[in-house]
N, C-alpha and C positions, 0 to 999 in steps of 0.2 A: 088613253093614248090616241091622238089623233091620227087617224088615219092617211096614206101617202093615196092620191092620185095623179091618174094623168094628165094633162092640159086637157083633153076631151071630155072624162071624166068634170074636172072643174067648168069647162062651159056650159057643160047639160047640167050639171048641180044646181049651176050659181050664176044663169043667163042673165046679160047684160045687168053684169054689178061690177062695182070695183071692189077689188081681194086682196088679201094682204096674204104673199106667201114668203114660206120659212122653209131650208132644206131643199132646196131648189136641184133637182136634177137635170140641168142643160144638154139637148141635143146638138146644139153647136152656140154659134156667141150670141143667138137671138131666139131660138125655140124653146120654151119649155118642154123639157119628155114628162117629168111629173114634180111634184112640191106637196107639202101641207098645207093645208087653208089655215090660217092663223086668224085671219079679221075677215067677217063678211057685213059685220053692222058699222062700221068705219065709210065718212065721208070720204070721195076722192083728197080733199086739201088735208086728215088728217092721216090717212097712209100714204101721202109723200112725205110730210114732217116726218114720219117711221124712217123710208127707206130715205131721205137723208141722214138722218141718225143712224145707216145699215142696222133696222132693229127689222125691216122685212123687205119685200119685192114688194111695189103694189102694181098691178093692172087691169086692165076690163077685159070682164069674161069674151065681150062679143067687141073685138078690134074695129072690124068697118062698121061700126054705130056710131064710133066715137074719134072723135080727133082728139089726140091725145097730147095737146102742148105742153111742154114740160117735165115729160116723162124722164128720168131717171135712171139710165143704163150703167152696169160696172160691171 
């Protein structure tokens, strides 16, 4: 069973990579409180094809590294 962490947890995990998360705990309409890592060896273009399919979230562990055109919000 995959284990739940928090967005902190997953940036120190999974430093600047893009993630695919599932079971998504929101602290309001745009923070992660915690999620499952579902994909950490997935290209950025193939976890967005995911989360247009809502099959997960994707984003990158470390935000101000990366402009993130196209990103995917719901």
């Amino acid at each position: 069973m995959p284990e739940r962490l928090t967005w902190d947890e997953i940036q120190e995990k999974y430093p600047d990579q893009w993630v695919g998360l599932v079971d998504i705990k929101w602290k309001n309409d745009s923070n992660i409180e915690s999620a499952i890592v579902k994909y950490v060896d997935k290209s950025k273009d193939e976890l967005l094809m995911m989360q247009i399919k809502d099959e997960i979230f994707s984003c990158y562990t470390t935000p101000d590294n990366v402009f993130q055109l196209g990103t995917v919000w719901y």
